[in-house]
N, C-alpha and C positions, 0 to 999 in steps of 0.2 A: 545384023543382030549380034555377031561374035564381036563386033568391033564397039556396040555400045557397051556389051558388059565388061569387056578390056577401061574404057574409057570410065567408067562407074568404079571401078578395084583400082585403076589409079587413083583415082580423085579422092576416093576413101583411104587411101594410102598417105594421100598430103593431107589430107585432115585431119587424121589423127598423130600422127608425125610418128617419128622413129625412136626405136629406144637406147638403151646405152652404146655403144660401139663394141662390136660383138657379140652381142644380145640377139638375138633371132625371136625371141616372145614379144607377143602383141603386149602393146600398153593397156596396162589397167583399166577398167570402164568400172565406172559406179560407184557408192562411196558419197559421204559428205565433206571427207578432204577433211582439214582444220576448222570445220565450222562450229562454235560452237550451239548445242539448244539451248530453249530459254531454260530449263531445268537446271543445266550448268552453269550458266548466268546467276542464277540464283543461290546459288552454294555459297555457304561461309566455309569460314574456319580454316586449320592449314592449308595450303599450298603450296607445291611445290616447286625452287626454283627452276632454270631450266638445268643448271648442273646436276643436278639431283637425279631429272629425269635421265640426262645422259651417262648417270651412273648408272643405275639401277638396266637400261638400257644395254649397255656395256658387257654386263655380268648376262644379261638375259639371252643375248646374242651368243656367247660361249657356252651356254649350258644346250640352246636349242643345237649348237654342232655339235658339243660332246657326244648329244642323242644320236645322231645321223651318223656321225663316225662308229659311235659302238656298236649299232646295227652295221654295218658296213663290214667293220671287223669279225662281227657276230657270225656274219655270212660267207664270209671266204676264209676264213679260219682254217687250217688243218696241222697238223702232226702231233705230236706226245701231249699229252692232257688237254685232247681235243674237249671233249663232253665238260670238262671242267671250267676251262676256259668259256667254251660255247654258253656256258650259264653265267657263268661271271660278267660277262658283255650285256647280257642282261638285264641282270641287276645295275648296271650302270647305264644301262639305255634308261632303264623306267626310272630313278634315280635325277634324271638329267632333266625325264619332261616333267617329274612331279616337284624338282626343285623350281624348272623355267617354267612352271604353271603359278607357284606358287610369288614368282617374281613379279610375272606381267599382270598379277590381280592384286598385285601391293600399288602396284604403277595404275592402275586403272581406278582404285579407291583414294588413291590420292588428286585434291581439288586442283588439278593444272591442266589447262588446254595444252601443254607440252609435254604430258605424261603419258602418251601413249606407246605402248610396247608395239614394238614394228617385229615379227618373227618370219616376215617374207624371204625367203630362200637366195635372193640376189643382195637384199642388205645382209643377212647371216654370211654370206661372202664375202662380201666384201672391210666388213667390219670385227669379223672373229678375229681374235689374237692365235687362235689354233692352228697350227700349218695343216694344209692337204693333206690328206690321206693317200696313202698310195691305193692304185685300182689292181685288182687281178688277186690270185690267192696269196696267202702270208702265212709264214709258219706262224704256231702258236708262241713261240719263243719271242718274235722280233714281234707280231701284236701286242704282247704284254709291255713290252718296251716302250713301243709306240704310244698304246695306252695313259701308258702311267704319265707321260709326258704331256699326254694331250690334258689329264686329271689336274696335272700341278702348272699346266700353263692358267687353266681354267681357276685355280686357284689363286694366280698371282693376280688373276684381274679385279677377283674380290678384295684381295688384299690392297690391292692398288689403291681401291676408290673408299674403303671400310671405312677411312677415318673422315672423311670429306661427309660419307652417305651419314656418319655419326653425329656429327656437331650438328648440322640439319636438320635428320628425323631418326634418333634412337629406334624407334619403332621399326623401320628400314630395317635400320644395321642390327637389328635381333634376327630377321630373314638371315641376312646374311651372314650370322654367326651359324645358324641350321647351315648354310651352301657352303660353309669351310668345316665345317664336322665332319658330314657326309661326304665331301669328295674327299677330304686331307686319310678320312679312314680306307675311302674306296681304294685310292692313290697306292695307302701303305699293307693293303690286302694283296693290289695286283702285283705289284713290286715285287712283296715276296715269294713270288712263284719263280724269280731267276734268281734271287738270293738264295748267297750259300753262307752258312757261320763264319763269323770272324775267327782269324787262327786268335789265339790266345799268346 
């Protein structure tokens, strides 16, 4: 009896095969993949090329780890302007998913079977321009640091693709003048928590 359910967990093993190299999660099940319905089939009007969507893509993937780092930092935080700090993180957590909500439903209103926002956790890995975050507690000093860094990498990826997302769909790149307001302010708020005056 133990040996047919051994024989049953392997065989289930080659059939649905392995995932990336070093990946320990089972592969995905379920899903209609790239298929389009007839409803989509049916859609006029703009369309997106696929570069467009790999913008838009791009920008979406660093705002969803901005989110996951700020919480991160949110939560092992400590020393001098903890509390202050601790809310600031915050506001750049909620900030990050109300921007990256606001991306992947520009990406899903536009008529492209290649427009879809992908926010799964192993592409946000592997695709973010953000470096890792460090694990374990951080002073409040070298978070803000980190921080600000992680706001203005997130920034240079919008800057990157703006004028490309522009000639394309103005429409696009008006989001994404909202996603450089909002973080370029965030950026120059956190910042100045370790700035000091210029001498004169």
């Amino acid at each position: 009896m133990a040996k047919t359910a051994t024989s049953t967990k392997s065989s289930a093993k080659t059939t649905t095969g392995t995932t990336t190299a070093g990946n320990k999660r089972r592969p995905a099940r379920g899903g209609s993949g790239a298929e389009r319905t007839g409803l989509q089939n049916a859609e006029s009007g703009f369309r997106a090329s696929p570069e467009l969507s790999r913008n838009l893509q791009s920008v979406l993937v660093d705002l969803v780890e901005l989110q996951i780092q700020g919480k991160q930092a949110h939560w092992n935080i400590v020393g001098t302007n903890f509390r202050d700090t601790h809310l600031q993180l915050d506001q750049i957590v909620h900030a990050a998913r109300e921007l990256g909500y606001m991306i992947a439903q520009r990406m899903r209103a536009l008529h492209a079977l290649h427009a879809l926002p992908d926010g799964r956790s192993d592409t946000v890995a592997q695709t973010t321009t953000l470096p890792e975050f460090p694990q374990g507690e951080i002073d409040t000093t070298e978070a803000i640091d980190l921080i600000t860094e992680r706001l203005e990498a997130a920034v240079g990826t919008v800057r990157d693709v703006h004028d490309a997302v522009d000639e394309e769909d103005p429409t696009s790149a008006d989001l994404l003048h909202e996603v450089l307001e909002q973080l370029e302010q965030l950026a120059w708020m956190v910042s100045a928590e370790n700035r000091r005056p210029a001498k004169r």
